[in-house]
Chimera marker file (.cmm) of the C-alpha trace (Angstrom):
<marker_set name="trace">
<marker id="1" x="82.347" y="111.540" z="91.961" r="1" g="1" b="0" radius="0.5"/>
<marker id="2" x="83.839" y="108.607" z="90.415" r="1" g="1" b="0" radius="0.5"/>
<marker id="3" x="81.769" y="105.936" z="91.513" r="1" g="1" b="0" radius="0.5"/>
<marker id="4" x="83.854" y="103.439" z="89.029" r="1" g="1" b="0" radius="0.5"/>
<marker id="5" x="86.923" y="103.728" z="91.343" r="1" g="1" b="0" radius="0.5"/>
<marker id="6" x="85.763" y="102.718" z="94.545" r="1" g="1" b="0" radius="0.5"/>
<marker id="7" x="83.132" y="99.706" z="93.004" r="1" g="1" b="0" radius="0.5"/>
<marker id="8" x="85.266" y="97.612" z="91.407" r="1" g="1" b="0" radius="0.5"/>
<marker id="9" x="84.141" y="94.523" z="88.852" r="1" g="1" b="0" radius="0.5"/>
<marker id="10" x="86.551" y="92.486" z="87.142" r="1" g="1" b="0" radius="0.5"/>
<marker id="11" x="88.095" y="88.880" z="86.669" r="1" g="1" b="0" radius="0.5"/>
<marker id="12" x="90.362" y="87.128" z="88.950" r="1" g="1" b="0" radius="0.5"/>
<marker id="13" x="93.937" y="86.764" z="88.199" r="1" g="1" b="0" radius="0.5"/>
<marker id="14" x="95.944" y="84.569" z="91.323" r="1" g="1" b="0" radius="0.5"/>
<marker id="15" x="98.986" y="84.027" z="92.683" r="1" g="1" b="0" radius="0.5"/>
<marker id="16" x="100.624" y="82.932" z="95.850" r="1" g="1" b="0" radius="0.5"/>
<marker id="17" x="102.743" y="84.296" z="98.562" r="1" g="1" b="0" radius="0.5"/>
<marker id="18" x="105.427" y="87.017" z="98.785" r="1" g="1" b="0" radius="0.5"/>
<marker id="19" x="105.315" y="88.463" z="95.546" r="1" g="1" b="0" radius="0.5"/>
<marker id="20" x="107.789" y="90.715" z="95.387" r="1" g="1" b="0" radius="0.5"/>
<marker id="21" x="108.938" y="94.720" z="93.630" r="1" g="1" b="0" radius="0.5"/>
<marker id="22" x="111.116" y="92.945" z="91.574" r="1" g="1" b="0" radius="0.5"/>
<marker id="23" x="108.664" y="89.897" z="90.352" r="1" g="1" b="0" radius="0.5"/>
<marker id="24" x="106.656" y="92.969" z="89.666" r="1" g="1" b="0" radius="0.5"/>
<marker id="25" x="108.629" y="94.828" z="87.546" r="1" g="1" b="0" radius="0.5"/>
<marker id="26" x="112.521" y="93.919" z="87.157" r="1" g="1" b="0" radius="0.5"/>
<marker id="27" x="115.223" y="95.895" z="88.322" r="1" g="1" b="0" radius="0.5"/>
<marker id="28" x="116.692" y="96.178" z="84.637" r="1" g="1" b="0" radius="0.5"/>
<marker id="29" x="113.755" y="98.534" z="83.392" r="1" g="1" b="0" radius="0.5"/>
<marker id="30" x="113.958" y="100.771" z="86.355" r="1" g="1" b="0" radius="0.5"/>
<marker id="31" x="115.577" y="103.125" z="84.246" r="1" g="1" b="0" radius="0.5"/>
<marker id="32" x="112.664" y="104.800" z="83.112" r="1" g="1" b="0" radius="0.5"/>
<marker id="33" x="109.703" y="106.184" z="85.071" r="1" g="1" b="0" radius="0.5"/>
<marker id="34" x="107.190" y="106.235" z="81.947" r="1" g="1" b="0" radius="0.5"/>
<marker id="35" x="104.386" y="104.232" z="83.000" r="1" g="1" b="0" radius="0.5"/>
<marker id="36" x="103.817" y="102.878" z="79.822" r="1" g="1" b="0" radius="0.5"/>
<marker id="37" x="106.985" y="101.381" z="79.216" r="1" g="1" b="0" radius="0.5"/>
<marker id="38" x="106.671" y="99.551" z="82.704" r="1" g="1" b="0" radius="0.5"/>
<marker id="39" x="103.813" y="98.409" z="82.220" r="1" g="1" b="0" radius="0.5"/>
<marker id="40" x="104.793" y="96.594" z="79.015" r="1" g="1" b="0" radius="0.5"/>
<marker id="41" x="107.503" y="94.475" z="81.705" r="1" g="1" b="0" radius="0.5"/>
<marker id="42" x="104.843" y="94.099" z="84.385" r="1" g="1" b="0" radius="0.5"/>
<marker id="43" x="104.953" y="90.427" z="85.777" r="1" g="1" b="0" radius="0.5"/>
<marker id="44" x="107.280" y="89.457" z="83.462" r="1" g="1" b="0" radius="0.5"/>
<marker id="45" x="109.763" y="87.003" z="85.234" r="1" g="1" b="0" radius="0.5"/>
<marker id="46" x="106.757" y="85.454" z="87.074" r="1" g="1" b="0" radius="0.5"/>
<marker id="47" x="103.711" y="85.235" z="84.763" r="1" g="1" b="0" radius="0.5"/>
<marker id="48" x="104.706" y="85.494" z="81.273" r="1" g="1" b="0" radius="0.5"/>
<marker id="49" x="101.161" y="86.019" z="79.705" r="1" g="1" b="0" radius="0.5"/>
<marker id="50" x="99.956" y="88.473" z="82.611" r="1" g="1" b="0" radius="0.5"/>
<marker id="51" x="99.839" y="91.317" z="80.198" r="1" g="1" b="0" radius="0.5"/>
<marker id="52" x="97.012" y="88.756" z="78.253" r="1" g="1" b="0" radius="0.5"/>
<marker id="53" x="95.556" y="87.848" z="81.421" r="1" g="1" b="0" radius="0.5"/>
<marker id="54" x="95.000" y="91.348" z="82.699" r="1" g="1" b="0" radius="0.5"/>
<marker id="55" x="93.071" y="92.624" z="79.576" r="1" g="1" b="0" radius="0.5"/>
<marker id="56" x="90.386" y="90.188" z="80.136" r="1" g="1" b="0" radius="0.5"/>
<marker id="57" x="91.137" y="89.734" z="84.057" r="1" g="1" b="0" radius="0.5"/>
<marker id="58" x="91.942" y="92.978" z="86.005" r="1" g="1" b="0" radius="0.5"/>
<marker id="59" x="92.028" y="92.111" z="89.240" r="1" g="1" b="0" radius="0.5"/>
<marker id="60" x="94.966" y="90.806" z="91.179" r="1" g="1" b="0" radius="0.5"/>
<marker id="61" x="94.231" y="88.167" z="94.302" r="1" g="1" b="0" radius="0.5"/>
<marker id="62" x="97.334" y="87.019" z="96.298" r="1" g="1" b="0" radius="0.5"/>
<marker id="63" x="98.529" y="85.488" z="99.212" r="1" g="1" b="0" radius="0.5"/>
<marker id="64" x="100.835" y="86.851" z="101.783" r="1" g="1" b="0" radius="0.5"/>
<marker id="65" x="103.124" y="89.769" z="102.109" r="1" g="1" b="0" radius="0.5"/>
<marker id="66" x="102.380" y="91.250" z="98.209" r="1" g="1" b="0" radius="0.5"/>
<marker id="67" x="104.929" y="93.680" z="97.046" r="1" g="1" b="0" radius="0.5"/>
<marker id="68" x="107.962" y="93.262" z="99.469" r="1" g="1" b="0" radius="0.5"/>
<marker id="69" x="111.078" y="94.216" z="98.413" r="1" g="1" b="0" radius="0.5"/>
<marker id="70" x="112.416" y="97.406" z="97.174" r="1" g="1" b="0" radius="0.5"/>
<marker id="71" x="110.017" y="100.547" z="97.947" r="1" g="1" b="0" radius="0.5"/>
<marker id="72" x="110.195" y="101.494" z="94.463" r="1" g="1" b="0" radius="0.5"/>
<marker id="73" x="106.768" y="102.885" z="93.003" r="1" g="1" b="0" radius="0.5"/>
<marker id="74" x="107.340" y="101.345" z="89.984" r="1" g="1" b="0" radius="0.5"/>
<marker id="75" x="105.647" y="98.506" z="90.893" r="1" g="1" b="0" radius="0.5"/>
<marker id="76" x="101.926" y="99.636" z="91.756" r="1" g="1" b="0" radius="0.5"/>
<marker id="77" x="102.529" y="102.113" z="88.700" r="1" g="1" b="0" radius="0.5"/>
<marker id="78" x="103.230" y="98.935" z="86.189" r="1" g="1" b="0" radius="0.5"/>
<marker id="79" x="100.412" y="97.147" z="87.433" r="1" g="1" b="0" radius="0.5"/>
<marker id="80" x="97.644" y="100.010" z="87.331" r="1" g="1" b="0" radius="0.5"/>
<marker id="81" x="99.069" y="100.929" z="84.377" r="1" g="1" b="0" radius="0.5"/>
<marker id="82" x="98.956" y="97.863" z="82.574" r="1" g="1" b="0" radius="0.5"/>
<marker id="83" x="95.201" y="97.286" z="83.207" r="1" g="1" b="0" radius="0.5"/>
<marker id="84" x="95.159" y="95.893" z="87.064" r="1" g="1" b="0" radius="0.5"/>
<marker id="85" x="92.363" y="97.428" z="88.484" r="1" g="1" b="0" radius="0.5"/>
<marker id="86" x="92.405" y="97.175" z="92.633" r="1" g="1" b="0" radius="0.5"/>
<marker id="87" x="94.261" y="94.282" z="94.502" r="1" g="1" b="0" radius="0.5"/>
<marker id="88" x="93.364" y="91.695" z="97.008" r="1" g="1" b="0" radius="0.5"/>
<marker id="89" x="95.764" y="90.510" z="98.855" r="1" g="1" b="0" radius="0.5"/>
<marker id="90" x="96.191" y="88.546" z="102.578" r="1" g="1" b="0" radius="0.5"/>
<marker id="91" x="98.517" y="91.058" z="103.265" r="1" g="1" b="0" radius="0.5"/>
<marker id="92" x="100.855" y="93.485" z="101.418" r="1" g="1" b="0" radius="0.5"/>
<marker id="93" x="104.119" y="95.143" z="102.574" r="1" g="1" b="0" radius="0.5"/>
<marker id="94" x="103.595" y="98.204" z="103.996" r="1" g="1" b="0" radius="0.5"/>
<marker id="95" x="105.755" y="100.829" z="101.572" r="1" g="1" b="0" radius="0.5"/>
<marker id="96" x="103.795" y="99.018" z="98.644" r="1" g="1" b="0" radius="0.5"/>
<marker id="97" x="100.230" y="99.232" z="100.471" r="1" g="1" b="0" radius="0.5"/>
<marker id="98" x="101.012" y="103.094" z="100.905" r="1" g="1" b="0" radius="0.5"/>
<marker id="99" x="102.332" y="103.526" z="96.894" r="1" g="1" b="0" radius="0.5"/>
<marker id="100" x="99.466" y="102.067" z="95.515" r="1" g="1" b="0" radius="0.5"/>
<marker id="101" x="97.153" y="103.844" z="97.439" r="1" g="1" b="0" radius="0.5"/>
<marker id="102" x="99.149" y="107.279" z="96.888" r="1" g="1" b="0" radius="0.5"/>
<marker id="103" x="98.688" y="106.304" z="93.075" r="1" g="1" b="0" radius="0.5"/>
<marker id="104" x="95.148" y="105.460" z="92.946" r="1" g="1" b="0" radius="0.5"/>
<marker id="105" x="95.440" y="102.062" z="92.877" r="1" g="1" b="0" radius="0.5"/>
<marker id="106" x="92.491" y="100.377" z="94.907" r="1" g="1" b="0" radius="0.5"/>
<marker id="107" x="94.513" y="97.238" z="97.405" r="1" g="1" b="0" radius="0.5"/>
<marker id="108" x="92.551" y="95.421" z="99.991" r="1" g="1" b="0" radius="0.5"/>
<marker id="109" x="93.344" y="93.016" z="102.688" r="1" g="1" b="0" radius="0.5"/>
<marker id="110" x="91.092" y="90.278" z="102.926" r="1" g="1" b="0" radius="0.5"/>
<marker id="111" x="92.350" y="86.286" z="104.082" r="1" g="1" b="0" radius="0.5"/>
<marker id="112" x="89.067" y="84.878" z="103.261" r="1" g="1" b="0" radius="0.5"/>
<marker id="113" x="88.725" y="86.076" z="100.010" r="1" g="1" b="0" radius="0.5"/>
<marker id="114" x="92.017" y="85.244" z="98.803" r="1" g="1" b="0" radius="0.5"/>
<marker id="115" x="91.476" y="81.340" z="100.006" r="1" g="1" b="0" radius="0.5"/>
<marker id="116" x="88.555" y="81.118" z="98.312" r="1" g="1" b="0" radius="0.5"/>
<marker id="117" x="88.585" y="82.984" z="95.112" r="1" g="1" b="0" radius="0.5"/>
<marker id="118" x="89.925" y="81.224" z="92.028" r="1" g="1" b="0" radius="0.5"/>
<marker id="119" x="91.084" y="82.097" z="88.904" r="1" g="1" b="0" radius="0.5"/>
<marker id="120" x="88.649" y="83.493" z="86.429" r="1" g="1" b="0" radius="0.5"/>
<marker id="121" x="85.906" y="84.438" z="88.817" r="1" g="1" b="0" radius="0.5"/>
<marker id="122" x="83.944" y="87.537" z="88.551" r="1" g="1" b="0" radius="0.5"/>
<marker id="123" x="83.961" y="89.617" z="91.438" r="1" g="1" b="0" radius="0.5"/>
<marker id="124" x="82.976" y="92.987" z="92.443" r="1" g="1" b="0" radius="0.5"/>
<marker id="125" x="84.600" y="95.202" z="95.245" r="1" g="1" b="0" radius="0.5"/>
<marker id="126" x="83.065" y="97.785" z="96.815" r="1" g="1" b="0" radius="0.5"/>
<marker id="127" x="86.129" y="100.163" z="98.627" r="1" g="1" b="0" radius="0.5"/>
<marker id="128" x="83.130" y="102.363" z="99.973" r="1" g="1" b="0" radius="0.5"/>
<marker id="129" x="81.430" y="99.419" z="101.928" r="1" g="1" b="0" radius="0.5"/>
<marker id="130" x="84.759" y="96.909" z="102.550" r="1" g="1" b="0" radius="0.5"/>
<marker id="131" x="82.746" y="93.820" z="100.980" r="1" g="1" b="0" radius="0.5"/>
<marker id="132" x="83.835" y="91.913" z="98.040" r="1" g="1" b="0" radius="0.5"/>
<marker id="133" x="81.277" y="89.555" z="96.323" r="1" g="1" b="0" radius="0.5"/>
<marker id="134" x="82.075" y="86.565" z="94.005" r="1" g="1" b="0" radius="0.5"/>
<marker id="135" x="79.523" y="86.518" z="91.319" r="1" g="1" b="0" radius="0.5"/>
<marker id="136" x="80.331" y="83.513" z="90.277" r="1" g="1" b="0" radius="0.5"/>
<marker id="137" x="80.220" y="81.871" z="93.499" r="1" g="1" b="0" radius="0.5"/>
<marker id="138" x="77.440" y="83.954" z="94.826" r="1" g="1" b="0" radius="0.5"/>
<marker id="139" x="79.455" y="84.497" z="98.185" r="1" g="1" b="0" radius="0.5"/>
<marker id="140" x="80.611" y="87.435" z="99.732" r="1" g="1" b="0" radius="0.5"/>
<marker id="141" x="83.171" y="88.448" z="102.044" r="1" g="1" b="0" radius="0.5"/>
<marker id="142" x="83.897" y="91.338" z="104.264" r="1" g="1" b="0" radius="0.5"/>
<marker id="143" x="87.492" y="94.078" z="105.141" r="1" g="1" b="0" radius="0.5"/>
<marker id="144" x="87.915" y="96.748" z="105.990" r="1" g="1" b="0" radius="0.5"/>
<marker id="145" x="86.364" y="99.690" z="104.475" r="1" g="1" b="0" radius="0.5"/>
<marker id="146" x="88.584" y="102.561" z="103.470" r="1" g="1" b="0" radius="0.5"/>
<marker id="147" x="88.641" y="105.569" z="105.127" r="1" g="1" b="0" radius="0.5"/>
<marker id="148" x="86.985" y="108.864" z="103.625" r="1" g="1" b="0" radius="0.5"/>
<marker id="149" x="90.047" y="110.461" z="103.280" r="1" g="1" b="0" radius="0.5"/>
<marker id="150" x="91.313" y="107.254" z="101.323" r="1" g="1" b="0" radius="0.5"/>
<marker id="151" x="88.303" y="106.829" z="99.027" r="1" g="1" b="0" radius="0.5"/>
<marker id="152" x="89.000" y="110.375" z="98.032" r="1" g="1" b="0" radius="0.5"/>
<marker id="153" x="92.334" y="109.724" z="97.087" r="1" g="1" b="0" radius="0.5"/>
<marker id="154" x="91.293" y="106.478" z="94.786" r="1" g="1" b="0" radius="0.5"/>
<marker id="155" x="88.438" y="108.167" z="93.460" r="1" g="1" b="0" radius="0.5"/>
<marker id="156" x="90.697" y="111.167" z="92.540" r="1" g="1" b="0" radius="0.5"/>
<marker id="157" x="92.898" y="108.964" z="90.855" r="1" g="1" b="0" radius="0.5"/>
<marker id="158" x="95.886" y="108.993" z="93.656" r="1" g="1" b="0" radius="0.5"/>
<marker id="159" x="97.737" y="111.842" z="95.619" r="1" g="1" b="0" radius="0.5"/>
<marker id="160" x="99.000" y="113.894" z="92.878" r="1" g="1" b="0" radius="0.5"/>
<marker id="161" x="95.600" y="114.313" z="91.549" r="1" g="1" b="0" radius="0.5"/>
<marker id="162" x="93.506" y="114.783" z="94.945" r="1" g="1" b="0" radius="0.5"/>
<marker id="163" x="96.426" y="117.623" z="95.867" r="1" g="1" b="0" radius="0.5"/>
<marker id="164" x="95.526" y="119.789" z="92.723" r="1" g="1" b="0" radius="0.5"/>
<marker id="165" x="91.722" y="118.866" z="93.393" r="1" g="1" b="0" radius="0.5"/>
<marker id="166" x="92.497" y="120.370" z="96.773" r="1" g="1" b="0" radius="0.5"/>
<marker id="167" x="94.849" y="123.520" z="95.153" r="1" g="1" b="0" radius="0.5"/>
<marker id="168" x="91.935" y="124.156" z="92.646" r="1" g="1" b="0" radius="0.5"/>
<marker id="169" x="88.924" y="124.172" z="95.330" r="1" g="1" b="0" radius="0.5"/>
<marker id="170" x="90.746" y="126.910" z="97.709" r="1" g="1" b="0" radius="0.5"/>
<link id1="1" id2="2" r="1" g="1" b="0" radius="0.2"/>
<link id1="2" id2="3" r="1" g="1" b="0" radius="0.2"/>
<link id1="3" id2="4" r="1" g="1" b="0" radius="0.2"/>
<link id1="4" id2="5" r="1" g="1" b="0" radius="0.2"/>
<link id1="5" id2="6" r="1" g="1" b="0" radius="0.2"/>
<link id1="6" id2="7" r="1" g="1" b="0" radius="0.2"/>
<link id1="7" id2="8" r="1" g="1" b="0" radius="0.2"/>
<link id1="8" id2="9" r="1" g="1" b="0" radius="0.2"/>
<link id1="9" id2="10" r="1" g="1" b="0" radius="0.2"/>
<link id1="10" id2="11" r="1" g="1" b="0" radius="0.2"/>
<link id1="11" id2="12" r="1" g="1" b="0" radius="0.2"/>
<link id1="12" id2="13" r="1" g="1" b="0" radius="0.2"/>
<link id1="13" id2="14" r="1" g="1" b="0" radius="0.2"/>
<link id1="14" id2="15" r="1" g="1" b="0" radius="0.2"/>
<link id1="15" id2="16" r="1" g="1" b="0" radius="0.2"/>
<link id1="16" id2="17" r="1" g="1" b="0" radius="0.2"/>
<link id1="17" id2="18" r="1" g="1" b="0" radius="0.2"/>
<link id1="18" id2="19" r="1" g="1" b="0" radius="0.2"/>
<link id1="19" id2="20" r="1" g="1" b="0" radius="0.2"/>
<link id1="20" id2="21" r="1" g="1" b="0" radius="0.2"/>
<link id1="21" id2="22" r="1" g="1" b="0" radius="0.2"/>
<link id1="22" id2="23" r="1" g="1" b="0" radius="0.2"/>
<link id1="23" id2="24" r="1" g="1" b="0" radius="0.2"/>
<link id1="24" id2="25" r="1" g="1" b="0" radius="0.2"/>
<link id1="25" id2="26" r="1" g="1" b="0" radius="0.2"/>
<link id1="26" id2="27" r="1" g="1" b="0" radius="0.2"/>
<link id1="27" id2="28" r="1" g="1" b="0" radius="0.2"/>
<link id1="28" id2="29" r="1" g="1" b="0" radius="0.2"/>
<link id1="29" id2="30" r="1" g="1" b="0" radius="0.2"/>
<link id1="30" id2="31" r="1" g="1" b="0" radius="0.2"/>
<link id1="31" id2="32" r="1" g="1" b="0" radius="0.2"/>
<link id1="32" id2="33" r="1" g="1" b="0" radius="0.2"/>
<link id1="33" id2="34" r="1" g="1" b="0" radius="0.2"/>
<link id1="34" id2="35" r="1" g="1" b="0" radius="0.2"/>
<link id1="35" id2="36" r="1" g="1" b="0" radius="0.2"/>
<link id1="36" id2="37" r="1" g="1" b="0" radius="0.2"/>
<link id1="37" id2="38" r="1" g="1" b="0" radius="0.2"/>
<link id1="38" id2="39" r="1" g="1" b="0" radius="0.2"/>
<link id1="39" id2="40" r="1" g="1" b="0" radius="0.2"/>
<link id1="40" id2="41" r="1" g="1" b="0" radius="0.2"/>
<link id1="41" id2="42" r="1" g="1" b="0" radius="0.2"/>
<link id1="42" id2="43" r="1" g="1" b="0" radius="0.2"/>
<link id1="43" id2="44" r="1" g="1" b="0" radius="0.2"/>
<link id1="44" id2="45" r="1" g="1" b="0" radius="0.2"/>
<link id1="45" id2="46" r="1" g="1" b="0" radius="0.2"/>
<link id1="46" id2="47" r="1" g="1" b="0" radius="0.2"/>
<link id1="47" id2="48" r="1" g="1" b="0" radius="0.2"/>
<link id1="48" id2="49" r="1" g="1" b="0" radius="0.2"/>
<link id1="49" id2="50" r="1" g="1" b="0" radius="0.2"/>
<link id1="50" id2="51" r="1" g="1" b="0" radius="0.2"/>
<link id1="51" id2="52" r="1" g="1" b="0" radius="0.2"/>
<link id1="52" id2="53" r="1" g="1" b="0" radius="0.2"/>
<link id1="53" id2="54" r="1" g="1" b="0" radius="0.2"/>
<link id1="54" id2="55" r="1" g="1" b="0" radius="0.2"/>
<link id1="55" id2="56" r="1" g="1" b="0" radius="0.2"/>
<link id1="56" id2="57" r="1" g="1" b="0" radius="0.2"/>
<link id1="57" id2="58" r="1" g="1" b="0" radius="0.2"/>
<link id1="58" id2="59" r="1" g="1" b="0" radius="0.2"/>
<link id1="59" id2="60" r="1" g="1" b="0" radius="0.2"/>
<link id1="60" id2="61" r="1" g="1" b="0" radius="0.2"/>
<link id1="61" id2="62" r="1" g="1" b="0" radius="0.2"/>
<link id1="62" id2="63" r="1" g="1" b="0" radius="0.2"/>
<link id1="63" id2="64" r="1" g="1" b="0" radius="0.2"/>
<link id1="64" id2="65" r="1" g="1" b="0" radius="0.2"/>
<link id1="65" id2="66" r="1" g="1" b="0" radius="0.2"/>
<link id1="66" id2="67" r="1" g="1" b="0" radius="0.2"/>
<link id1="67" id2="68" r="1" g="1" b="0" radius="0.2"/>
<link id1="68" id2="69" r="1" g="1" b="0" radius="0.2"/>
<link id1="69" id2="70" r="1" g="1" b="0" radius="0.2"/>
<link id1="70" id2="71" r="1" g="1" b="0" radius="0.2"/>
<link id1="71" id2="72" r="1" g="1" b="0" radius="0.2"/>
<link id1="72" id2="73" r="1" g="1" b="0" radius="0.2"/>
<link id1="73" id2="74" r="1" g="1" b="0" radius="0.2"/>
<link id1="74" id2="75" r="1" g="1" b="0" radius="0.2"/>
<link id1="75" id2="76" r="1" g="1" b="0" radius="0.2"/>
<link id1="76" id2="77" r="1" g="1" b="0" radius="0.2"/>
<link id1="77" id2="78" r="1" g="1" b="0" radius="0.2"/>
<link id1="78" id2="79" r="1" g="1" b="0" radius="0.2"/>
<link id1="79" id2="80" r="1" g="1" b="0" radius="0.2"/>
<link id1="80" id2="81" r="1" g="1" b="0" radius="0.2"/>
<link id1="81" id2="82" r="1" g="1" b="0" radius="0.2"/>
<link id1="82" id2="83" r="1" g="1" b="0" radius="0.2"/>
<link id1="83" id2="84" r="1" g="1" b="0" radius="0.2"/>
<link id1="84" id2="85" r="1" g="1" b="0" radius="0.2"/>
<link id1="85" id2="86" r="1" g="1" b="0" radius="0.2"/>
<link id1="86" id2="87" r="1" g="1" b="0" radius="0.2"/>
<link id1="87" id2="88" r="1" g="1" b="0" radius="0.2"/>
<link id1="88" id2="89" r="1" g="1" b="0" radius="0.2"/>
<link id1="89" id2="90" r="1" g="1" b="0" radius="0.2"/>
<link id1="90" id2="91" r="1" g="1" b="0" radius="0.2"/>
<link id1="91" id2="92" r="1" g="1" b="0" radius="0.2"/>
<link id1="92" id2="93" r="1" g="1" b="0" radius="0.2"/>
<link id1="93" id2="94" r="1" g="1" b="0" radius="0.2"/>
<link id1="94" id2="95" r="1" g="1" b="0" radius="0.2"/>
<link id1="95" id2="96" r="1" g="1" b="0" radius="0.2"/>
<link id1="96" id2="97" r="1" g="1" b="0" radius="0.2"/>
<link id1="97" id2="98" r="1" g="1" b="0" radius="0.2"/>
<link id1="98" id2="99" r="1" g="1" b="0" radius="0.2"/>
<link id1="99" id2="100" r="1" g="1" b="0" radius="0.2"/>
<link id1="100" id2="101" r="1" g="1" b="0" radius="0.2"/>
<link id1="101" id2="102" r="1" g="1" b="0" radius="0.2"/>
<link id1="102" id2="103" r="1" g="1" b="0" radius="0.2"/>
<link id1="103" id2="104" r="1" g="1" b="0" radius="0.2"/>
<link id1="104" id2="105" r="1" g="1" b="0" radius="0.2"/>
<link id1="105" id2="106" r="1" g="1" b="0" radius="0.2"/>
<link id1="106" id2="107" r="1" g="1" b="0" radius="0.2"/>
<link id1="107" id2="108" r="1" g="1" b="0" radius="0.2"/>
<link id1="108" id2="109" r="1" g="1" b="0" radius="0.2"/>
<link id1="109" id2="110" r="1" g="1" b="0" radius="0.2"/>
<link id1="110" id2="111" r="1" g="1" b="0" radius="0.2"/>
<link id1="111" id2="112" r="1" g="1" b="0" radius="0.2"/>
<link id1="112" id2="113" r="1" g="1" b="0" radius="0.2"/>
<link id1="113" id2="114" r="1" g="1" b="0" radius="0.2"/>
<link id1="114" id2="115" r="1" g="1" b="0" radius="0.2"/>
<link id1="115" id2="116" r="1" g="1" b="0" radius="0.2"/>
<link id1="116" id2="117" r="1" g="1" b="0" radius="0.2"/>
<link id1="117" id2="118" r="1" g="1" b="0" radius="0.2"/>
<link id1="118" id2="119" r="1" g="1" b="0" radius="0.2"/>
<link id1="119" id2="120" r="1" g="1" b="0" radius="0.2"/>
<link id1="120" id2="121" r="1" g="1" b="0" radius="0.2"/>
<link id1="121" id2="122" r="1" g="1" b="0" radius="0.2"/>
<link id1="122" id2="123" r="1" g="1" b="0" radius="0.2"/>
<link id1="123" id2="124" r="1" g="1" b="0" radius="0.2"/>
<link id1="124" id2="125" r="1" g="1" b="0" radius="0.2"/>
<link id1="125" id2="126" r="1" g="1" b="0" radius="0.2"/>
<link id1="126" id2="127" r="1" g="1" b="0" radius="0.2"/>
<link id1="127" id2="128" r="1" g="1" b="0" radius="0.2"/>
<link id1="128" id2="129" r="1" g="1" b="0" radius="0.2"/>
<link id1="129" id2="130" r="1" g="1" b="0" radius="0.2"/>
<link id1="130" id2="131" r="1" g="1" b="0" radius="0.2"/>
<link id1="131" id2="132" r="1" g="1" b="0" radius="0.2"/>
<link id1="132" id2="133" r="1" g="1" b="0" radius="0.2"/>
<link id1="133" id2="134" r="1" g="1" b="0" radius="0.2"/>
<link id1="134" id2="135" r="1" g="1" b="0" radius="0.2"/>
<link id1="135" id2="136" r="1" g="1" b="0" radius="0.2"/>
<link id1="136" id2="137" r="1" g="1" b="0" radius="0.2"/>
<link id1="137" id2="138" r="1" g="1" b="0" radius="0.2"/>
<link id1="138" id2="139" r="1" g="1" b="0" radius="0.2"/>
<link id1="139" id2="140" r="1" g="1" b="0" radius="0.2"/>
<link id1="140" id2="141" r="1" g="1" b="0" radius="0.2"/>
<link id1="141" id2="142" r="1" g="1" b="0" radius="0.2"/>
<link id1="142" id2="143" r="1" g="1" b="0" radius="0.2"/>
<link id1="143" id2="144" r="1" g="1" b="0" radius="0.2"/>
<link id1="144" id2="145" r="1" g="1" b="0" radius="0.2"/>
<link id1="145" id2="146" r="1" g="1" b="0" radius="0.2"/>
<link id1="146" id2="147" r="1" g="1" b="0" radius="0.2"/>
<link id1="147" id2="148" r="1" g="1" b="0" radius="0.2"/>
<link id1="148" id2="149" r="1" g="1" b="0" radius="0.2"/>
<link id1="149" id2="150" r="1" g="1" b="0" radius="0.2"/>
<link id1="150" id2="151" r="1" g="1" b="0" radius="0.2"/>
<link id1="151" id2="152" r="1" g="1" b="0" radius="0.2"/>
<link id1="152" id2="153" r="1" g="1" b="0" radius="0.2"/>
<link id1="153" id2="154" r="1" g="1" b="0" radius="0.2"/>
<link id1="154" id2="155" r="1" g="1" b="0" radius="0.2"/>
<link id1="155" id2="156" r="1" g="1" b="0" radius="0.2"/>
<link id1="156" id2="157" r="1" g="1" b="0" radius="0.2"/>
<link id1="157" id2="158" r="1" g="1" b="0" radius="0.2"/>
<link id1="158" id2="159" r="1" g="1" b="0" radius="0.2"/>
<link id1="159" id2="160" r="1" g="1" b="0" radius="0.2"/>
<link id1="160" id2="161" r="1" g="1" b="0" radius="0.2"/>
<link id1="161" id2="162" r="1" g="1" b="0" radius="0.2"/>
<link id1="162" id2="163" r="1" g="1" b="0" radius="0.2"/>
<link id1="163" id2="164" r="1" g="1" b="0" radius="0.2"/>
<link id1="164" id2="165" r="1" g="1" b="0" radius="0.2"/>
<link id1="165" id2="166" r="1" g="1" b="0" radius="0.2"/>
<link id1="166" id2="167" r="1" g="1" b="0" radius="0.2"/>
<link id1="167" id2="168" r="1" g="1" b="0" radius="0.2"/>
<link id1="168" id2="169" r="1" g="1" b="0" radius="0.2"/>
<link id1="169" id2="170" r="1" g="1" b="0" radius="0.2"/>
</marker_set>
């Protein structure tokens, strides 16, 4: 089991409300579906040193409604691939909630954390046990825990993945 996937440490990168598919990863490289490539666009238009940020600061924490727009899975691909690590968010659209979590890409809803986590902070998030902790702070807050059935399909690295797990185990 892949404990790393579903206890989750890294720094905080913010950002506000309604971010959107397109803020994510523009329209004009949607010509491609190679995950590298996208992820060298990632953020682009909104933060133009994100692809800094992230190498030092892999996790996302945003305000409402994160990834409406298109229901391209470009987006959650760009970010994971370009170093994000899970997402918190106060809420998320629903197509992109479901894309990330069908590509192994860890997103959690959580209000209180988002108001109070800043920038920079080191925090840890534990998918198993729906808690997030701010070890900088030295607070920690509570969600909802995923589902078995969910944590499978992060720690097997998305749907693809947990479907040939299955394939190979029958």
């Amino acid at each position: 089991m892949q404990e790393e996937k579903v206890r989750i440490e890294g720094k905080v990168i913010k950002y506000g409300d309604n971010i959107n598919t397109d803020e994510i990863i523009p329209a004009r490289y949607l010509n491609t579906s190679d995950s590298k490539e996208l992820a060298k666009h990632c953020m682009e238009g909104l933060d133009k040193d994100f692809l800094a940020k992230v190498k030092e600061k892999s996790i996302i924490v945003a305000g409402r409604n994160f990834g409406s727009g298109s229901s391209r899975e470009h987006a959650p691909i760009a970010l994971k691939e370009a170093g994000t690590r899970c997402i918190i968010a106060a809420s998320f659209a629903r197509i992109f909630f479901r894309n990330a979590i069908n590509i192994g890409l860890p997103v959690v809803e959580c209000r209180e954390a988002v108001k109070n986590l800043q920038e920079g902070d080191r925090i840890k998030v534990n998918i198993f046990e729906g808690k997030i902790y701010n070890l900088t702070r030295k607070k920690s807050y509570c969600t909802a825990s995923f589902p078995p059935f969910l944590q499978r399909l992060i720690r097997e690295g998305g749907l693809d993945s947990y479907v040939k797990e299955k394939m190979r185990d029958e």
